[in-house]
mmCIF file of the N, C-alpha and C atoms, coordinates in Angstrom:
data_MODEL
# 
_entry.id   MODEL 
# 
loop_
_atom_site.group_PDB 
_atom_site.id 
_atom_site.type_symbol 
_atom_site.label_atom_id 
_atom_site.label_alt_id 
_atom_site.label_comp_id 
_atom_site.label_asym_id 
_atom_site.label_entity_id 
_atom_site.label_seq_id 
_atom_site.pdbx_PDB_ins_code 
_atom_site.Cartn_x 
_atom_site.Cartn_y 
_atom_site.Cartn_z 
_atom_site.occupancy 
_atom_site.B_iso_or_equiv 
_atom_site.pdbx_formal_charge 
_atom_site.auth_seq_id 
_atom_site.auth_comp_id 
_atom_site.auth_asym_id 
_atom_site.auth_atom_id 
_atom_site.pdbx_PDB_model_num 
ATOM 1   N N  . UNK A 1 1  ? -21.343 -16.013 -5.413  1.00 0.00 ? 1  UNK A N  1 
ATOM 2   C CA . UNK A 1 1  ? -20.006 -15.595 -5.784  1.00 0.00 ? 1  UNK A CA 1 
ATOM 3   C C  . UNK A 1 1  ? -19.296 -15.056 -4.541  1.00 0.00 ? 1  UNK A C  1 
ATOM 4   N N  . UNK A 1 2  ? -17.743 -15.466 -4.129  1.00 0.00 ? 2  UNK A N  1 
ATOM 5   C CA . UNK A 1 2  ? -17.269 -15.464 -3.167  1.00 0.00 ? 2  UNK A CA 1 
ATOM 6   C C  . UNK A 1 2  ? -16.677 -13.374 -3.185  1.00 0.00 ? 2  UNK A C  1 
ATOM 7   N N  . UNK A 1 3  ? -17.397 -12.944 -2.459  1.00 0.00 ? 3  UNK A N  1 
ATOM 8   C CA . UNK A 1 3  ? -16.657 -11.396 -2.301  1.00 0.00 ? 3  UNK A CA 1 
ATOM 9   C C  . UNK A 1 3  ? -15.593 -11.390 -1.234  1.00 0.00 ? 3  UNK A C  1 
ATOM 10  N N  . UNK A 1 4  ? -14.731 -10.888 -1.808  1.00 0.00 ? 4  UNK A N  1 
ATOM 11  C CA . UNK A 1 4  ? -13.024 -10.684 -1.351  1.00 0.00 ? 4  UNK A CA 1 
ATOM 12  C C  . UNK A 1 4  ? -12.964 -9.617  -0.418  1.00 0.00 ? 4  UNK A C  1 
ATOM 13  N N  . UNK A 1 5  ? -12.424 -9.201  0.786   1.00 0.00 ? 5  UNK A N  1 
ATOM 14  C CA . UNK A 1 5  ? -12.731 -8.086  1.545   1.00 0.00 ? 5  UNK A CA 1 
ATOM 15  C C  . UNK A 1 5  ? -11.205 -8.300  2.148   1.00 0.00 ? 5  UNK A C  1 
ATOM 16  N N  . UNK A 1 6  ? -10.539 -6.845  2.853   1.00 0.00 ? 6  UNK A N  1 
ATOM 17  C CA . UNK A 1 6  ? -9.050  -6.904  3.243   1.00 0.00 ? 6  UNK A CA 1 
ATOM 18  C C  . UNK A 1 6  ? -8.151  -6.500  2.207   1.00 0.00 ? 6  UNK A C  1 
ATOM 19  N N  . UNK A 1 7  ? -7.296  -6.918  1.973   1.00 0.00 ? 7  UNK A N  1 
ATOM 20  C CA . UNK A 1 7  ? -6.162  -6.198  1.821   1.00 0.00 ? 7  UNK A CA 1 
ATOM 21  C C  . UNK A 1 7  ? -6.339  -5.865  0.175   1.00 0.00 ? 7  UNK A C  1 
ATOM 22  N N  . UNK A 1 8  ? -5.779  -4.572  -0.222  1.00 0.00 ? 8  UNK A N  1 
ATOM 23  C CA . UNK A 1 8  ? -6.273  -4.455  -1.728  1.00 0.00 ? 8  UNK A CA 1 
ATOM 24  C C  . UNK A 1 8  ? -5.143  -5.642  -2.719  1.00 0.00 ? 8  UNK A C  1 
ATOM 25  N N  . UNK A 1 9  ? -4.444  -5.609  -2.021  1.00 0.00 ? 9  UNK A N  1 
ATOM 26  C CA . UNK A 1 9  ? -3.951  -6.487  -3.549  1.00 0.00 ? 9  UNK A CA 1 
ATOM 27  C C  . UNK A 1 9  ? -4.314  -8.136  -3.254  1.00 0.00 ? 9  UNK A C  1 
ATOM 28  N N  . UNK A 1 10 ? -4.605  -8.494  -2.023  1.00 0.00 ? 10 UNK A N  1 
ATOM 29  C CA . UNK A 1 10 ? -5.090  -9.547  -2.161  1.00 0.00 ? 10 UNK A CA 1 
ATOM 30  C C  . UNK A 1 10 ? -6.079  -10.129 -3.177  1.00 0.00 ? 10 UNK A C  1 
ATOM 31  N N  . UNK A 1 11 ? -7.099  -9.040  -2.506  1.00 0.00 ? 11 UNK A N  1 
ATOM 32  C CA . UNK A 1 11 ? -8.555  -9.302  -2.836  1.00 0.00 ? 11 UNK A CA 1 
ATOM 33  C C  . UNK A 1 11 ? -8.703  -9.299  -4.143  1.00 0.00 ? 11 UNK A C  1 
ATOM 34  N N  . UNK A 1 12 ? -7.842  -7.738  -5.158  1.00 0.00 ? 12 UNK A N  1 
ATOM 35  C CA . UNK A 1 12 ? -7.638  -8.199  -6.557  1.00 0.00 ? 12 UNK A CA 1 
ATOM 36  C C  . UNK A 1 12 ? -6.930  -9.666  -7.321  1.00 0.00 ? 12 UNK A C  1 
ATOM 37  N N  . UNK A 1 13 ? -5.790  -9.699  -6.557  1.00 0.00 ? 13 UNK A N  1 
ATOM 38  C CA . UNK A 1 13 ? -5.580  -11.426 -6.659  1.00 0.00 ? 13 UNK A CA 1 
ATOM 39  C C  . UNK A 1 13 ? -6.650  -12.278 -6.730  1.00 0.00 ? 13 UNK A C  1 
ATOM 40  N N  . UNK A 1 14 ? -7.383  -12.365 -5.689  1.00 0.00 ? 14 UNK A N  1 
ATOM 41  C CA . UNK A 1 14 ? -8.767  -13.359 -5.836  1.00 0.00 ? 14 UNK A CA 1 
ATOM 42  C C  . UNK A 1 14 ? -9.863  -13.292 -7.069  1.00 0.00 ? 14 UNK A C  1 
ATOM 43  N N  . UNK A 1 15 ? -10.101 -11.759 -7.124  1.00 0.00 ? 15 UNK A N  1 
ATOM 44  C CA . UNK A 1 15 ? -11.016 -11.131 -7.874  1.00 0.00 ? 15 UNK A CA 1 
ATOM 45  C C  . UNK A 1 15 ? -10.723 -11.327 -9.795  1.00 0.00 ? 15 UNK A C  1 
ATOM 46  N N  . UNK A 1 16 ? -9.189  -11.612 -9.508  1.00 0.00 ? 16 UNK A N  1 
ATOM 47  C CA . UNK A 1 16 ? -8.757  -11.824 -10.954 1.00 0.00 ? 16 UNK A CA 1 
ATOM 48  C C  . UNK A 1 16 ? -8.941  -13.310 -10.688 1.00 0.00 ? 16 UNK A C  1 
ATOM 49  N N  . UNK A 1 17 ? -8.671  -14.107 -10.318 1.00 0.00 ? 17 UNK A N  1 
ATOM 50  C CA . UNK A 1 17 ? -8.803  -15.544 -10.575 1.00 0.00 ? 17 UNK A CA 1 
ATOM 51  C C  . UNK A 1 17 ? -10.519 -16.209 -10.580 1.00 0.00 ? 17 UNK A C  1 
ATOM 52  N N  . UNK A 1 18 ? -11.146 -15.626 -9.623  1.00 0.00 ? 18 UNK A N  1 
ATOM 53  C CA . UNK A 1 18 ? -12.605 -15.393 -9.996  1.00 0.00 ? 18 UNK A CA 1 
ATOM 54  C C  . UNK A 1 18 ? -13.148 -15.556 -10.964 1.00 0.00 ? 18 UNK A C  1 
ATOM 55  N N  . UNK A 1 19 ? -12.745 -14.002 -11.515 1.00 0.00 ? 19 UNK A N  1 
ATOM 56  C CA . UNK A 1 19 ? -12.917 -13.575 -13.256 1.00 0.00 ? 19 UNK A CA 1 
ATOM 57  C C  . UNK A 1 19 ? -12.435 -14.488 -13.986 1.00 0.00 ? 19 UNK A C  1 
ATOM 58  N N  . UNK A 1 20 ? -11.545 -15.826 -13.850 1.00 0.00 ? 20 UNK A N  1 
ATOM 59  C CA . UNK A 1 20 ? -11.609 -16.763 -14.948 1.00 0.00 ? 20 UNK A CA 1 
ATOM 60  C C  . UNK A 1 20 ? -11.543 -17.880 -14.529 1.00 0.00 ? 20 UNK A C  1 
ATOM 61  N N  . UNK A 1 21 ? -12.744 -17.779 -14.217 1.00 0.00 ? 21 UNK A N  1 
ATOM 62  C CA . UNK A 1 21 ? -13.736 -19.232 -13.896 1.00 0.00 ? 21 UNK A CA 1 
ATOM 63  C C  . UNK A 1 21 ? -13.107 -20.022 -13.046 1.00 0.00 ? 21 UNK A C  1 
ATOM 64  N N  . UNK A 1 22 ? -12.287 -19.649 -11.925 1.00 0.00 ? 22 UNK A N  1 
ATOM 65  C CA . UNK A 1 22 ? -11.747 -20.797 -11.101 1.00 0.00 ? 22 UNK A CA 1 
ATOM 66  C C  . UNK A 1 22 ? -12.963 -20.592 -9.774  1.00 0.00 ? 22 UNK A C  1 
ATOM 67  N N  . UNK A 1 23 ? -13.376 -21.309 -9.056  1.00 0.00 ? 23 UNK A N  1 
ATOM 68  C CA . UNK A 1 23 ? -14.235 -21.299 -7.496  1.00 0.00 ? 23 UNK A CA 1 
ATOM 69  C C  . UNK A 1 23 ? -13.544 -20.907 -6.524  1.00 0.00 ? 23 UNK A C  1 
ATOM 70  N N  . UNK A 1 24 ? -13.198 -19.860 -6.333  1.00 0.00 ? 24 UNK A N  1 
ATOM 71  C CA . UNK A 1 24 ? -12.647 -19.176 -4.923  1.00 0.00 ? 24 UNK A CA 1 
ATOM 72  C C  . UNK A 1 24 ? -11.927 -20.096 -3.805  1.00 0.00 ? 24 UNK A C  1 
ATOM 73  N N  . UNK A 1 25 ? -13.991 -19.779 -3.645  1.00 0.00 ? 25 UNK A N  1 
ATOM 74  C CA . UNK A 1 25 ? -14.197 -20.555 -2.671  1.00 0.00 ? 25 UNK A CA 1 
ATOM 75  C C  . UNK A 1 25 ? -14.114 -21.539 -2.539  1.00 0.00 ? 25 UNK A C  1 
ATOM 76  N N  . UNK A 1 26 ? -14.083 -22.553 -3.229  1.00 0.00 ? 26 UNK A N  1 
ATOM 77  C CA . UNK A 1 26 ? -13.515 -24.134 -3.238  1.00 0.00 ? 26 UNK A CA 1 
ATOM 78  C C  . UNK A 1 26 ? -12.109 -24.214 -2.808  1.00 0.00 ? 26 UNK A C  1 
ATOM 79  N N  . UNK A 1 27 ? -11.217 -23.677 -3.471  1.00 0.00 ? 27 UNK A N  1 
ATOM 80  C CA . UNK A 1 27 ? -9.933  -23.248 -3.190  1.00 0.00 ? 27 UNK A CA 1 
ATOM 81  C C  . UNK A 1 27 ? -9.798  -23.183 -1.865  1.00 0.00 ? 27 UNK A C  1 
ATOM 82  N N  . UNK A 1 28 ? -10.491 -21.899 -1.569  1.00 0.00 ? 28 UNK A N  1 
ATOM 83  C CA . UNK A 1 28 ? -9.930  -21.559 0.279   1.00 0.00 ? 28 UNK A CA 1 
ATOM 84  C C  . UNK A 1 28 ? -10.418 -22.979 0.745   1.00 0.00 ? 28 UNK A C  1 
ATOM 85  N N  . UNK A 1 29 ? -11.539 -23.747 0.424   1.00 0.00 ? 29 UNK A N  1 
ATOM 86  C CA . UNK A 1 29 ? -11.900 -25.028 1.675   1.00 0.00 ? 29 UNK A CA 1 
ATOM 87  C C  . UNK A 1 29 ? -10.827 -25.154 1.442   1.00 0.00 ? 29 UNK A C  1 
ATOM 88  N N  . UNK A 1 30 ? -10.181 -26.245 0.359   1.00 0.00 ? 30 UNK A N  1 
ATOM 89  C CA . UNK A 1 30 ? -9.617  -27.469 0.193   1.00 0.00 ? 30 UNK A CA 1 
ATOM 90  C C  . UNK A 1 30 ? -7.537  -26.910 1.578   1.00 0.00 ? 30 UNK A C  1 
ATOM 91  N N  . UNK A 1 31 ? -7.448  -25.482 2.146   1.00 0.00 ? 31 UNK A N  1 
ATOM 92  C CA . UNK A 1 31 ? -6.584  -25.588 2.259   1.00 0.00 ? 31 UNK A CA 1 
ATOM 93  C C  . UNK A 1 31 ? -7.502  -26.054 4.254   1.00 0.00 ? 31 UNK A C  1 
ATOM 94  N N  . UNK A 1 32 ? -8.572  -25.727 4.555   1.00 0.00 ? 32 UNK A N  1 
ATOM 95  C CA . UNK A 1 32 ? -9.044  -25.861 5.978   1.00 0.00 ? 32 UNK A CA 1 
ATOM 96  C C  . UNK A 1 32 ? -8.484  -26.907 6.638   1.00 0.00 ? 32 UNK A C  1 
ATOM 97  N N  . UNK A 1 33 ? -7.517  -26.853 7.933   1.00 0.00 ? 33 UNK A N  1 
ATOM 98  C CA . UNK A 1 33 ? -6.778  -27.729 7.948   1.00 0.00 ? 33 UNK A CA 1 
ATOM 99  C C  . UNK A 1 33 ? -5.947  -28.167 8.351   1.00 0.00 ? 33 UNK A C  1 
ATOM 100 N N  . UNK A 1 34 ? -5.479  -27.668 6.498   1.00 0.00 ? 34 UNK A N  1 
ATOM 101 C CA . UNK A 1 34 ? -4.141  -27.921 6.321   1.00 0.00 ? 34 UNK A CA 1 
ATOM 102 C C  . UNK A 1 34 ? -3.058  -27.451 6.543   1.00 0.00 ? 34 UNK A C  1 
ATOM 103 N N  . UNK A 1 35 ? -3.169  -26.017 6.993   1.00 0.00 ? 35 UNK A N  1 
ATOM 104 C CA . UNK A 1 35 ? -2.152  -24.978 7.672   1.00 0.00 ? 35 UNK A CA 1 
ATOM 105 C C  . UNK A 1 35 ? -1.308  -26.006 8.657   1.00 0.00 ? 35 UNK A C  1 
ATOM 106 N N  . UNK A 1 36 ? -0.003  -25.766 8.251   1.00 0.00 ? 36 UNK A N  1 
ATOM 107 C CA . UNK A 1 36 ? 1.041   -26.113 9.249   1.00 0.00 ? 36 UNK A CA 1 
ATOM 108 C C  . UNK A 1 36 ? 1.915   -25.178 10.118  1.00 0.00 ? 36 UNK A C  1 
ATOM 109 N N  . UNK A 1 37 ? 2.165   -24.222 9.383   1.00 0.00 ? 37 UNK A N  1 
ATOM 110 C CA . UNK A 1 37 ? 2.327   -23.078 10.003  1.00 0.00 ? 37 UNK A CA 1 
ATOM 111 C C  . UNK A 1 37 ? 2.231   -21.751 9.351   1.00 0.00 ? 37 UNK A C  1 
ATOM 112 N N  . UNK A 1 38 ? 1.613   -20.820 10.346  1.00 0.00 ? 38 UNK A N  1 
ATOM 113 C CA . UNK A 1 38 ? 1.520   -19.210 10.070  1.00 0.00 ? 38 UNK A CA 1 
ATOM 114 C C  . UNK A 1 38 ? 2.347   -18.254 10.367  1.00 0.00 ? 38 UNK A C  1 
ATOM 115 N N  . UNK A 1 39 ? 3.321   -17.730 9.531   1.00 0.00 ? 39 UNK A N  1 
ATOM 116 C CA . UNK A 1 39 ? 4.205   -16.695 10.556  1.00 0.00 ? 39 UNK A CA 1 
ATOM 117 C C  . UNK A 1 39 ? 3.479   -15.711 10.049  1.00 0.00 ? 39 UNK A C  1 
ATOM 118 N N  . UNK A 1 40 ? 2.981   -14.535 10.889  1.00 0.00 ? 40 UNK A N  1 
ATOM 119 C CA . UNK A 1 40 ? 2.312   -13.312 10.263  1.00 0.00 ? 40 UNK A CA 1 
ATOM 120 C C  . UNK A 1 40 ? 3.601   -12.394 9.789   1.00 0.00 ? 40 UNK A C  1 
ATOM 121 N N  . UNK A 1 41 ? 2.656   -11.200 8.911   1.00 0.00 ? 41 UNK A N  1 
ATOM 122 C CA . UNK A 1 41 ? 3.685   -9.799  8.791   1.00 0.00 ? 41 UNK A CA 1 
ATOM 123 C C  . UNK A 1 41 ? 4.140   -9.071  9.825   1.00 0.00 ? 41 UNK A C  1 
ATOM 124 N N  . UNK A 1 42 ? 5.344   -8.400  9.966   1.00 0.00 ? 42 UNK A N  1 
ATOM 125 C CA . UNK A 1 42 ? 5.824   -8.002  10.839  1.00 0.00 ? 42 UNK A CA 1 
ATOM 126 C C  . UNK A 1 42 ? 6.252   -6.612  10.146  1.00 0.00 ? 42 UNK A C  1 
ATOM 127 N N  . UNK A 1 43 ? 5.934   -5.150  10.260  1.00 0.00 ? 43 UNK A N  1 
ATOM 128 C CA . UNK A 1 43 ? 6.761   -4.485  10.193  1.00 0.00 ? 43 UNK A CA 1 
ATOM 129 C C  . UNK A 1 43 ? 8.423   -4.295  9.463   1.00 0.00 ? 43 UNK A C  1 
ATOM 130 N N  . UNK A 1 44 ? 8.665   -5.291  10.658  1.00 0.00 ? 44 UNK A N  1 
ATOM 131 C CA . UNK A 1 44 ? 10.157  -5.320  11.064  1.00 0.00 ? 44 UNK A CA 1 
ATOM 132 C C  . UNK A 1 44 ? 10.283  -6.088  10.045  1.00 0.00 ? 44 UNK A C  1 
ATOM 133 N N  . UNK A 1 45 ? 9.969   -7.302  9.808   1.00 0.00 ? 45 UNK A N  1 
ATOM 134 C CA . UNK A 1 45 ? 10.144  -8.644  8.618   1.00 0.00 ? 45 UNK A CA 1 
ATOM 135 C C  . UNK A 1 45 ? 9.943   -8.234  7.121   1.00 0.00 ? 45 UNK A C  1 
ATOM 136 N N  . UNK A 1 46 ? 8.639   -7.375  7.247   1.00 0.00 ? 46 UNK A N  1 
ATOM 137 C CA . UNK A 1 46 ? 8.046   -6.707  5.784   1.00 0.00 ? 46 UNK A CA 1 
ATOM 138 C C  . UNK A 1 46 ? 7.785   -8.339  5.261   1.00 0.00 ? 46 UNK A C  1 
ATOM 139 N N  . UNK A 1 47 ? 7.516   -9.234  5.637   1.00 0.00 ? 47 UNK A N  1 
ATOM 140 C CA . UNK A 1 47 ? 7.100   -10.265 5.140   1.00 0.00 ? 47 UNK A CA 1 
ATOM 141 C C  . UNK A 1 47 ? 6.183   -11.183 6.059   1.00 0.00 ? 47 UNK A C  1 
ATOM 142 N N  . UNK A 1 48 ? 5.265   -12.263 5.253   1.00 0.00 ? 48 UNK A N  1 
ATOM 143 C CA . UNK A 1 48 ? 4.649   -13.653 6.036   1.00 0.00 ? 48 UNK A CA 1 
ATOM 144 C C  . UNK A 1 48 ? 4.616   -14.319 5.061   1.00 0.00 ? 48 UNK A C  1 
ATOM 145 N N  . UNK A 1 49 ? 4.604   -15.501 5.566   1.00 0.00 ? 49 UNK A N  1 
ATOM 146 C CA . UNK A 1 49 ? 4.327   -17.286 5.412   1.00 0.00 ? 49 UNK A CA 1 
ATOM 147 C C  . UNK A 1 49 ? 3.805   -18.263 5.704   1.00 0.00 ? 49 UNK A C  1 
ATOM 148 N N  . UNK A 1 50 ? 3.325   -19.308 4.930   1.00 0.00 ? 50 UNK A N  1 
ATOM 149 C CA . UNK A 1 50 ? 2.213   -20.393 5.349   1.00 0.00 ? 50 UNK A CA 1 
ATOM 150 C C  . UNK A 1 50 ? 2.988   -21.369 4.800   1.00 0.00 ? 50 UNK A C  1 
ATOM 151 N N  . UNK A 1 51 ? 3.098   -22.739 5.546   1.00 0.00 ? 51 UNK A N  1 
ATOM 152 C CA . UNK A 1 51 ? 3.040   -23.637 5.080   1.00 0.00 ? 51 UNK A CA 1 
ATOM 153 C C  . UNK A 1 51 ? 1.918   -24.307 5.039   1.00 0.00 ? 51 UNK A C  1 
ATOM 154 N N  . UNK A 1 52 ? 1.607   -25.261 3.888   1.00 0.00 ? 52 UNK A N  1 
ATOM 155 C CA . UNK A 1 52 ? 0.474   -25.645 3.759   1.00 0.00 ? 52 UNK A CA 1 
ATOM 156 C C  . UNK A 1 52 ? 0.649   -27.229 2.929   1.00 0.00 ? 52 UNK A C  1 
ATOM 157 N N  . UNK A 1 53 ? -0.267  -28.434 4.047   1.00 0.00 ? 53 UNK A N  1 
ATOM 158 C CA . UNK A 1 53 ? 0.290   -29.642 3.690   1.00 0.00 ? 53 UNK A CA 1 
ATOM 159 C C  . UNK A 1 53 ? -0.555  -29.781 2.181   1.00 0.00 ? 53 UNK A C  1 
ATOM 160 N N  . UNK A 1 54 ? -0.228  -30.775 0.980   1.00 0.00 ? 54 UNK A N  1 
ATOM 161 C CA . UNK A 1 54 ? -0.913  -30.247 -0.240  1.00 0.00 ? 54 UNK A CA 1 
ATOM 162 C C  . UNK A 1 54 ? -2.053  -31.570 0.068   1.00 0.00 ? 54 UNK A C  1 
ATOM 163 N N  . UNK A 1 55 ? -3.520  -30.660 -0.829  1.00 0.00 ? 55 UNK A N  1 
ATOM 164 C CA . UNK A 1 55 ? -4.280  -31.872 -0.573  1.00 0.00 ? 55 UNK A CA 1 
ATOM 165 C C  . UNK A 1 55 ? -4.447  -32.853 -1.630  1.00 0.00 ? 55 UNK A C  1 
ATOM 166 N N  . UNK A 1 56 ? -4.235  -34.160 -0.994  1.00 0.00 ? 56 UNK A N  1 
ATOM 167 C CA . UNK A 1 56 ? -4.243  -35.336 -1.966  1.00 0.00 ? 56 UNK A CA 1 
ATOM 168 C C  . UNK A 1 56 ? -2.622  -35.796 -2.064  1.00 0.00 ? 56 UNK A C  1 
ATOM 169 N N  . UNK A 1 57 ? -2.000  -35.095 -1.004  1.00 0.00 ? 57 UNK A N  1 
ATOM 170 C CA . UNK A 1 57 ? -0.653  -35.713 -1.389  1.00 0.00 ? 57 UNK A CA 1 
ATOM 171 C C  . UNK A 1 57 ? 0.093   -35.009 0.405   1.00 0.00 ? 57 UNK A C  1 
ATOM 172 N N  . UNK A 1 58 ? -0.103  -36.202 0.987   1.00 0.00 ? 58 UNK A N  1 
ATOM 173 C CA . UNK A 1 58 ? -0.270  -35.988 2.746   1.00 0.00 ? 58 UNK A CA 1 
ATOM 174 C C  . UNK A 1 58 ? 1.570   -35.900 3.047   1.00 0.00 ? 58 UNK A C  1 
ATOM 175 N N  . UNK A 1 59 ? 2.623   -36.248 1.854   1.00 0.00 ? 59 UNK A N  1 
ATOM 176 C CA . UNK A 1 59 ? 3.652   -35.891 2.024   1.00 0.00 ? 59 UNK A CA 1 
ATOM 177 C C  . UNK A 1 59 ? 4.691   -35.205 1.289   1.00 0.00 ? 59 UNK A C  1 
ATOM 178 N N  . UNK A 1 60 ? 3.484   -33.589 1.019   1.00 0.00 ? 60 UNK A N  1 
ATOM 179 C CA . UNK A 1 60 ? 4.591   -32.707 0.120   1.00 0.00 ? 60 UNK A CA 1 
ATOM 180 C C  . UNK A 1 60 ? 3.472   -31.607 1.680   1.00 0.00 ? 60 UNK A C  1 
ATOM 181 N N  . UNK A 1 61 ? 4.491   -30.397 1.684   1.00 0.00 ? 61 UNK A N  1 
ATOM 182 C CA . UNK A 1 61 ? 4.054   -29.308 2.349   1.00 0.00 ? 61 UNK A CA 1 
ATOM 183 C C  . UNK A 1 61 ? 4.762   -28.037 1.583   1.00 0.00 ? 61 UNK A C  1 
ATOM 184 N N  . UNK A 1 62 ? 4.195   -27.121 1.144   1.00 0.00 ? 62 UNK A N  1 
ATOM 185 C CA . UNK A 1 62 ? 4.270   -26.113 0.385   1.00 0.00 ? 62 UNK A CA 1 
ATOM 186 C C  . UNK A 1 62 ? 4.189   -25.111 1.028   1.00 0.00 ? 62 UNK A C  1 
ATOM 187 N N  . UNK A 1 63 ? 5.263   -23.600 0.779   1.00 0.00 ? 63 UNK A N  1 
ATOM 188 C CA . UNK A 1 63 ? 5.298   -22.688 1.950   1.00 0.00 ? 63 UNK A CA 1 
ATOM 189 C C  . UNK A 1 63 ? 4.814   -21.981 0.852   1.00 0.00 ? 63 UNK A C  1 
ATOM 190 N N  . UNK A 1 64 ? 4.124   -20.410 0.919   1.00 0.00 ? 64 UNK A N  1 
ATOM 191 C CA . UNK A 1 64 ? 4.301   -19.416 0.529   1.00 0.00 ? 64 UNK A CA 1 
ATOM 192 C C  . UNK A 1 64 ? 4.412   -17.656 1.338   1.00 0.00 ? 64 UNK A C  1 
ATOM 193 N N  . UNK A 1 65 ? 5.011   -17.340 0.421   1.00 0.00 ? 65 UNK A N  1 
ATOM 194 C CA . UNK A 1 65 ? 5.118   -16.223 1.423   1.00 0.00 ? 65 UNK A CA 1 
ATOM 195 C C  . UNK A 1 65 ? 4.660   -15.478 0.264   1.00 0.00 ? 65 UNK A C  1 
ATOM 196 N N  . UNK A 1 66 ? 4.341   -13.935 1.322   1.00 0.00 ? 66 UNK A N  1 
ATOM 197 C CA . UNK A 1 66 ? 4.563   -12.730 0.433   1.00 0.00 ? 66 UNK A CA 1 
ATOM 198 C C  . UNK A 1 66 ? 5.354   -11.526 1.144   1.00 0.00 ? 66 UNK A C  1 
ATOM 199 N N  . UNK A 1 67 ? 5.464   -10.591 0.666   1.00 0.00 ? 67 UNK A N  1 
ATOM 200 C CA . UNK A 1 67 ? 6.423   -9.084  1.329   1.00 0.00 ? 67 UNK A CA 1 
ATOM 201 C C  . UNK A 1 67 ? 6.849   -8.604  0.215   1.00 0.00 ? 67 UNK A C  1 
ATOM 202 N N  . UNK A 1 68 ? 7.730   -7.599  0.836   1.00 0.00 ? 68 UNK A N  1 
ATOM 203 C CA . UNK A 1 68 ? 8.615   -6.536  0.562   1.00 0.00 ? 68 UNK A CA 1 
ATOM 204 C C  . UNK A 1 68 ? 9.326   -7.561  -0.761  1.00 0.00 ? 68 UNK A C  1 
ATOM 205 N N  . UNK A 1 69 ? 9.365   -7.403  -2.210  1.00 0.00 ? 69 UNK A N  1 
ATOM 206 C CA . UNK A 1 69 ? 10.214  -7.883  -2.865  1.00 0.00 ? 69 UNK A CA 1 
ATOM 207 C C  . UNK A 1 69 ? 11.739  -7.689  -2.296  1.00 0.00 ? 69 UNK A C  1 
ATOM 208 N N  . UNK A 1 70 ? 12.275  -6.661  -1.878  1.00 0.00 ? 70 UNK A N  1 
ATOM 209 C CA . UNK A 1 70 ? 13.616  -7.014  -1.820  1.00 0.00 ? 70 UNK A CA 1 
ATOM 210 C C  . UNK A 1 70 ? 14.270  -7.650  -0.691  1.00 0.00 ? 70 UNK A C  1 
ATOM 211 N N  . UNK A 1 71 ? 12.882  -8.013  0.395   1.00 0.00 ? 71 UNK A N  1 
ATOM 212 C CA . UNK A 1 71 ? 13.125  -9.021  1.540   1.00 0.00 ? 71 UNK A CA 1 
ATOM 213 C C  . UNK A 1 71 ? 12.861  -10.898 1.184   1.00 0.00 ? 71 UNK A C  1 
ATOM 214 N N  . UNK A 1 72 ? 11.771  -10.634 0.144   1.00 0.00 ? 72 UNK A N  1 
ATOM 215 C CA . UNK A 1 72 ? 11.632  -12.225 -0.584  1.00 0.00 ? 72 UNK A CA 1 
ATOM 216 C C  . UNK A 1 72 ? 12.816  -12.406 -0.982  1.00 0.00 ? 72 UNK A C  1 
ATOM 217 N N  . UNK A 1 73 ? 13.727  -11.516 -2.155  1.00 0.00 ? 73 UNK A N  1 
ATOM 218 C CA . UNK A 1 73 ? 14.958  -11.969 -2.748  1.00 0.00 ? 73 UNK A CA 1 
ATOM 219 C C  . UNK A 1 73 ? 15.899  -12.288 -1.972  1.00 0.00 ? 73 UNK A C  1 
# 
């Protein structure tokens, strides 16, 4: 079983999807890769983002971010 370590709300993110029966760790492979780009958190930004090409479909690329809700909006 894949143990989650770092940031607390991440790791509960993981830890809940875990808990219903999805493979973590399968998940994290399938993105190895595929990263197109990383902008990290910044302080200043209160936010980061990944794009990530999707697998099994070599021409969609999917960003996500997370942060500060009132910097996402």
């Amino acid at each position: 079983m894949y143990v989650p370590n770092g940031n607390g709300t991440e790791c509960g993110m993981l830890k809940f999807i875990q808990n219903n029966g999805h493979p973590v760790q399968d998940l994290m492979k399938n993105k190895v890769g595929r990263v197109k780009t990383f902008v990290p958190w910044t302080p200043k930004r209160k936010m980061e983002s990944t794009a990530i090409l999707q697998p099994g479909d070599d021409n969609t690329v999917r960003v996500y971010s997370k942060g500060a809700p009132e910097v996402l909006l």
